[in-house]
Backbone as CSV, one residue per row, in Angstrom:
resi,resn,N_x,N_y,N_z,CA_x,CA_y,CA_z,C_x,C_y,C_z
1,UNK,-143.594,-316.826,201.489,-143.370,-315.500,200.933,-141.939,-315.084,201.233
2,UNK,-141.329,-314.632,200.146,-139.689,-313.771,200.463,-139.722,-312.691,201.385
3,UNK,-139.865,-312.208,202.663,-139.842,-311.021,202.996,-138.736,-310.308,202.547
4,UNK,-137.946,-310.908,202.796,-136.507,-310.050,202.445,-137.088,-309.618,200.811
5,UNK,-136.894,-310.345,199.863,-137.336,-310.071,198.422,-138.299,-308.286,198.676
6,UNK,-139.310,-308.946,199.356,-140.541,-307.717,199.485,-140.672,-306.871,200.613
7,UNK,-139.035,-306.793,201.441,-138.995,-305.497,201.559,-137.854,-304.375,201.772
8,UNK,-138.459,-303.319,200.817,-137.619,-302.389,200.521,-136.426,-302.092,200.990
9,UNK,-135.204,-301.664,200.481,-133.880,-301.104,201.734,-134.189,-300.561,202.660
10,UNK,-134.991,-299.219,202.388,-135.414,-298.588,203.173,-136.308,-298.700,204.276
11,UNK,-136.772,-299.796,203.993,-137.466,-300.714,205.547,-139.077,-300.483,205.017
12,UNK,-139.546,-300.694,203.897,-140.801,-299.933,203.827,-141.573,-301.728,203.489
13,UNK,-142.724,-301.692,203.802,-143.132,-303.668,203.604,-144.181,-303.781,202.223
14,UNK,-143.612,-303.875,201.139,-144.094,-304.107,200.018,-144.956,-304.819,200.545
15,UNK,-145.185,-306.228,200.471,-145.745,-307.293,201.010,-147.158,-306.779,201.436
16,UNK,-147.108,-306.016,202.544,-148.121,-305.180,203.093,-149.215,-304.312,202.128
17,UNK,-148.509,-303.826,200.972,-148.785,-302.510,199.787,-150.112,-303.058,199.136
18,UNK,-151.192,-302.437,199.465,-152.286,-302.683,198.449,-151.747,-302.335,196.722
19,UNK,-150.816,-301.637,196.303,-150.579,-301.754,195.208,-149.557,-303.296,194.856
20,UNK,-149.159,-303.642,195.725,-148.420,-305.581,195.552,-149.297,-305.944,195.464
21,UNK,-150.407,-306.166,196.415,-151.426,-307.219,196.507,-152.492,-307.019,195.242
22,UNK,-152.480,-305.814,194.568,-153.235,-305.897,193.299,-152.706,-306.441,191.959
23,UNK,-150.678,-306.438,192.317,-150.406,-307.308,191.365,-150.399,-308.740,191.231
24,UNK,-151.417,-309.119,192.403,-151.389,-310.855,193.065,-152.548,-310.762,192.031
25,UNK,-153.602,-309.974,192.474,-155.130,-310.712,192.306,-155.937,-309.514,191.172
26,UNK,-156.630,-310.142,189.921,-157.561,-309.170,189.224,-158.326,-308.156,190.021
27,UNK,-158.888,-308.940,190.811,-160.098,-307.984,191.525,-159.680,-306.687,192.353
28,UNK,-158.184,-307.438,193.103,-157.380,-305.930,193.657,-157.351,-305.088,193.016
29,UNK,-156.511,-305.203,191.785,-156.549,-304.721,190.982,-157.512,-303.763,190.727
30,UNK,-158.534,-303.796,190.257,-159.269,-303.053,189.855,-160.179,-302.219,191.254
31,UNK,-160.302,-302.532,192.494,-160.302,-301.887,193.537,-159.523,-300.881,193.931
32,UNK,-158.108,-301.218,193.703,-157.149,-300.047,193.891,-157.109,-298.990,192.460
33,UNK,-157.485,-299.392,191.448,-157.131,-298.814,189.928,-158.617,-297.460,190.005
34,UNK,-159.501,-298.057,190.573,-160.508,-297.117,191.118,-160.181,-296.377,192.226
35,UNK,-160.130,-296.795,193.249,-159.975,-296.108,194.567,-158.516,-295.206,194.532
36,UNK,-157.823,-295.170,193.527,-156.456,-294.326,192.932,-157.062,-294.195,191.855
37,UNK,-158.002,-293.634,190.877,-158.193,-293.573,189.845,-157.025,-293.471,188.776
38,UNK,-156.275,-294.879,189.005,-155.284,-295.147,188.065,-156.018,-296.230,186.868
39,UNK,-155.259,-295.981,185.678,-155.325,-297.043,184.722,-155.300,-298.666,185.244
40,UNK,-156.109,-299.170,184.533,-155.957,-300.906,185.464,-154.198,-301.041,185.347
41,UNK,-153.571,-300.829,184.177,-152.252,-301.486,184.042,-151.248,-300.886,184.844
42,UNK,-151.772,-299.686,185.250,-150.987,-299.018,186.899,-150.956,-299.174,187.573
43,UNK,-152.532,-299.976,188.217,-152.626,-299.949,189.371,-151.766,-301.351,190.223
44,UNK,-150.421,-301.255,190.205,-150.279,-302.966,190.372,-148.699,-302.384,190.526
45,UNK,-147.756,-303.084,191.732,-146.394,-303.017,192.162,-145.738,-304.379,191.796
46,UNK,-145.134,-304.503,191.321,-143.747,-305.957,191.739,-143.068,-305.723,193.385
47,UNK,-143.233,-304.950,194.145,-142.402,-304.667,195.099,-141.188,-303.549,194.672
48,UNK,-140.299,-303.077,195.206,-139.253,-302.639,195.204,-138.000,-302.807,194.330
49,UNK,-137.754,-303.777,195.398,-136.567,-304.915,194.641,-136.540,-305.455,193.321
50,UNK,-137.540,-305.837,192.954,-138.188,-306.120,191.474,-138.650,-305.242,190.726
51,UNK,-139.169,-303.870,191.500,-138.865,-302.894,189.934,-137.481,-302.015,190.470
52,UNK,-136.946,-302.659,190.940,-135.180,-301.819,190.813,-135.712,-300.491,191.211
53,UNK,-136.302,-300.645,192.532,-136.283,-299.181,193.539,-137.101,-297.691,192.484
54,UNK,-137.688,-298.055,190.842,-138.694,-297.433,190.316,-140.181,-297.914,190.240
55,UNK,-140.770,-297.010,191.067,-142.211,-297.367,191.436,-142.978,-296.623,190.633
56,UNK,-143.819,-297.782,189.306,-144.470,-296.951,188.234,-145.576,-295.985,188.431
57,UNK,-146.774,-296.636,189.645,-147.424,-296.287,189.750,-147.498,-294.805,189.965
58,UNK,-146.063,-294.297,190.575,-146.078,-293.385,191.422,-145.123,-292.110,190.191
59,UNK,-144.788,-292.817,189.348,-144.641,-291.696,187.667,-143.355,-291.691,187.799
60,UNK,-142.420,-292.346,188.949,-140.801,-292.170,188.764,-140.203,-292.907,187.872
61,UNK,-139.266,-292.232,187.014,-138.372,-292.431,185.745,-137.077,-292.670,186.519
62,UNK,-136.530,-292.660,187.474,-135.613,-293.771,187.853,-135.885,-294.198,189.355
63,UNK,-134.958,-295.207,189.929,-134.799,-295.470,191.185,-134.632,-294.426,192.327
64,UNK,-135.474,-294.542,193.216,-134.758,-293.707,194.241,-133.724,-293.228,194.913
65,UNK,-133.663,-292.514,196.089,-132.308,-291.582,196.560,-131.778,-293.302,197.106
66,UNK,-132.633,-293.577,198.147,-132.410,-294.881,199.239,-131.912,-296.244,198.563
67,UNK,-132.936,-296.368,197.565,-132.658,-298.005,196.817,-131.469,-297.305,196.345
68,UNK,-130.984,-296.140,195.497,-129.859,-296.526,194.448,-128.188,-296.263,195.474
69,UNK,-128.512,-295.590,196.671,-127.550,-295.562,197.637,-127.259,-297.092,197.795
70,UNK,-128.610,-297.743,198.601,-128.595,-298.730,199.156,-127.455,-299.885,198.318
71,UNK,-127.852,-299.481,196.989,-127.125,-300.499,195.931,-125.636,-300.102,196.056
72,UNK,-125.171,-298.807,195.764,-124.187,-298.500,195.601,-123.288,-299.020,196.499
73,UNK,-123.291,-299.152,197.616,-122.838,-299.348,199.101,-122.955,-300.879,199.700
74,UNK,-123.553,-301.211,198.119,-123.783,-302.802,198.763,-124.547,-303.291,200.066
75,UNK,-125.293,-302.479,200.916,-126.105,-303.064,202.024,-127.848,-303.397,201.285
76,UNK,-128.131,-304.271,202.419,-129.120,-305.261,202.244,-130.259,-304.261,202.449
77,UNK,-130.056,-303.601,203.555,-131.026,-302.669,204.218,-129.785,-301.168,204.600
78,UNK,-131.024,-300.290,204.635,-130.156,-298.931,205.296,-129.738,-299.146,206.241
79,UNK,-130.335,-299.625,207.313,-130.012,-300.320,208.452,-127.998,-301.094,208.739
80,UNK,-128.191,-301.157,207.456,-126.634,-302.362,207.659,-125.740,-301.120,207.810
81,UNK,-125.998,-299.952,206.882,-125.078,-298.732,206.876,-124.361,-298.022,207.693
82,UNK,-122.974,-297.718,207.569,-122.593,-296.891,208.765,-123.290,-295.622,208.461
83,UNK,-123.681,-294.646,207.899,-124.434,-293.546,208.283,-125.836,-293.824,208.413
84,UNK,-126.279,-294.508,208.741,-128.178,-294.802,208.541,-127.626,-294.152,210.385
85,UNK,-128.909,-293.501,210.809,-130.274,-293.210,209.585,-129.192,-292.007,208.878
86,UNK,-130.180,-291.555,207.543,-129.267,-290.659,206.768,-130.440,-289.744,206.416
87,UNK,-130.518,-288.703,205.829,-131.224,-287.826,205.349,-132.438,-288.257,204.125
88,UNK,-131.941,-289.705,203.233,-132.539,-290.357,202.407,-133.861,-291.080,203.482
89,UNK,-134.036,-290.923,204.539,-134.913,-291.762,204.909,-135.852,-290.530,205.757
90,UNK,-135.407,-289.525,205.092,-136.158,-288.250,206.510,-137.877,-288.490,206.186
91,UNK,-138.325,-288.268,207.065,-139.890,-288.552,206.816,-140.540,-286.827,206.389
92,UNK,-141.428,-287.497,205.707,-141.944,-286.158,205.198,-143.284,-285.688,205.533
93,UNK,-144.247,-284.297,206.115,-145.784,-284.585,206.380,-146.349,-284.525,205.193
94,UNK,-146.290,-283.975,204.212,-146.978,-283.521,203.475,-147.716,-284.474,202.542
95,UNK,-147.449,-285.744,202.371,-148.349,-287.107,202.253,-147.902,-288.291,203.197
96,UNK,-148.193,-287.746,204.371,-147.995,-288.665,205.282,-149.178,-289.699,205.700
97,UNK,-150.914,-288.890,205.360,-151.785,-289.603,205.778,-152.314,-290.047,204.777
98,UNK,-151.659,-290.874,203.352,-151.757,-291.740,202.158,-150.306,-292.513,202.184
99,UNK,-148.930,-292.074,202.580,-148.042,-293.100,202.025,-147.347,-293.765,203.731
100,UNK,-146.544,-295.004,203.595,-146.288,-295.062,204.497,-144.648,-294.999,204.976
101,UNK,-143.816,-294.155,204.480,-142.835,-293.368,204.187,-142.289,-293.030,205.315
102,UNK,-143.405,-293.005,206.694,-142.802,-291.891,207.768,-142.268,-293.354,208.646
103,UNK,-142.653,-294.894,208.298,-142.471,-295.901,209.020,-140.963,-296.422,209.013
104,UNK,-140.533,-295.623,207.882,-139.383,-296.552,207.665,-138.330,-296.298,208.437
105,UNK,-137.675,-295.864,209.215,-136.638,-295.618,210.001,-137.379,-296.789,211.239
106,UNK,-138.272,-296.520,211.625,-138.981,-297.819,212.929,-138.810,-298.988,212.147
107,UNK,-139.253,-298.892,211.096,-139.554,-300.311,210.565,-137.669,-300.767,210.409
108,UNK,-136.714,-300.191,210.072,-135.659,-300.603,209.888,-134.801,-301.051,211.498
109,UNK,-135.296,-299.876,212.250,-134.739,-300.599,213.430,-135.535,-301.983,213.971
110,UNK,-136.689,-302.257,213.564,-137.221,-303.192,214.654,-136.830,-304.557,213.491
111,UNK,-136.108,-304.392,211.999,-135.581,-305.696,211.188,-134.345,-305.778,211.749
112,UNK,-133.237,-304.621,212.367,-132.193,-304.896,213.170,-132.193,-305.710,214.348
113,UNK,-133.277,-305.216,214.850,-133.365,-305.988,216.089,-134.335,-307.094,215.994
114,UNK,-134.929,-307.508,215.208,-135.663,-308.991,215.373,-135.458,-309.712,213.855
115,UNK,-134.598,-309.282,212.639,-134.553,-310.265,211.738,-135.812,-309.866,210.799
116,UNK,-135.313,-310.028,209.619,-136.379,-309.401,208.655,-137.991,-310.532,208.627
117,UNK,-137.586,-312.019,208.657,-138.297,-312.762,208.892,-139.612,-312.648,209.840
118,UNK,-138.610,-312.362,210.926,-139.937,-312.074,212.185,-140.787,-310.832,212.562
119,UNK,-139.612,-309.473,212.167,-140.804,-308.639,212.082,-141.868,-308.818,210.812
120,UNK,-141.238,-309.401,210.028,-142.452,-309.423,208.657,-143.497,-310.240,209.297
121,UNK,-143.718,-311.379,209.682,-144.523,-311.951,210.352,-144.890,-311.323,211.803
122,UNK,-144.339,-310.403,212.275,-145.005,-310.027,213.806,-145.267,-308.927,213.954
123,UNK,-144.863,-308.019,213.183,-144.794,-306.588,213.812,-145.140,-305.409,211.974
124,UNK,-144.674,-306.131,211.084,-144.834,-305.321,210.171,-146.176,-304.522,209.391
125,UNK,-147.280,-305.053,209.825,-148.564,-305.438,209.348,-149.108,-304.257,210.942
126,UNK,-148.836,-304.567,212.144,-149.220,-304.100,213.099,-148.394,-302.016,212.999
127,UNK,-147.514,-302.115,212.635,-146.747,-301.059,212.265,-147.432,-299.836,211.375
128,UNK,-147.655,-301.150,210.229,-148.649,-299.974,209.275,-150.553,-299.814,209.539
129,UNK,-150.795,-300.674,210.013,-152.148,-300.265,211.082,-152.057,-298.989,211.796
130,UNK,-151.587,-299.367,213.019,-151.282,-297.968,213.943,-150.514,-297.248,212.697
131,UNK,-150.242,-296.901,211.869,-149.514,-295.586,211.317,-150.545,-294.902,211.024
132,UNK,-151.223,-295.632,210.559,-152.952,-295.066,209.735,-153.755,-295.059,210.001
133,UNK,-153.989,-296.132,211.353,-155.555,-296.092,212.154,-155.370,-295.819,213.541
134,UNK,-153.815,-296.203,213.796,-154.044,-295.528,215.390,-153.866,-294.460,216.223
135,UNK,-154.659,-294.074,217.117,-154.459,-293.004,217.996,-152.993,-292.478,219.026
136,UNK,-152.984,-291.572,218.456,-151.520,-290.909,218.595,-151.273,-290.943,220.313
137,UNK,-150.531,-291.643,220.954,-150.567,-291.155,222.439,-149.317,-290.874,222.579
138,UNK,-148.641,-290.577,223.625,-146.954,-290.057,224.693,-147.178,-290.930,225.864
């Protein structure tokens, strides 16, 4: 699998996205096209990178603040940036317990510090678990 390919500038892990994995397999597909009561032909991502930072499912008519910065500036990740973090990556509550949006500043530091390769395989999958199932401690 490309991690780099599948994941976002903004540090977010396509790869991970029940809407990617429904563009792998029919049956996803139609699990997520229900459980989002989206159209079957919605319910389904290319990743990021491959729809050029516009995510259909989600009704945007162009690229985002992050991907079209990210492009402009030529970095791989926000991460590479001299202003990251930047205001394009501020986390938001107000669909925080459906998207996983609030990960991406962690998720970008821990591809700085271990290589996009290895957190995709070690830590990226564990990241978006605890975002959504685990118990909040200090």
């Amino acid at each position: 699998m490309d991690f780099r390919r599948l994941t976002a500038p903004c540090g977010l892990d396509c790869f991970n996205c029940a809407m990617y994995r429904a563009s792998l397999d029919e049956e996803t597909r139609k699990k997520v096209a229900k459980a989002m009561n989206l159209p079957l032909e919605k319910a389904q991502c290319k990743g990021c990178r491959d729809e050029e930072g516009t995510i259909g499912f989600l009704g945007m008519t162009e690229p985002c603040r992050a991907y079209k910065c990210s492009r402009a500036k030529g970095v791989e990740f926000c991460s590479d940036c001299a202003d990251f973090p930047c205001d394009f990556l501020h986390p938001y509550a107000d669909m925080a317990s459906q998207r996983p949006h609030n990960t991406k500043v962690f998720n970008l530091c821990l591809i700085k510090k271990m290589g996009v390769e290895q957190w995709a395989k070690e830590k990226a999958k564990g990241v978006r678990e605890t975002y959504f199932k685990g118990k909040f401690t200090l």
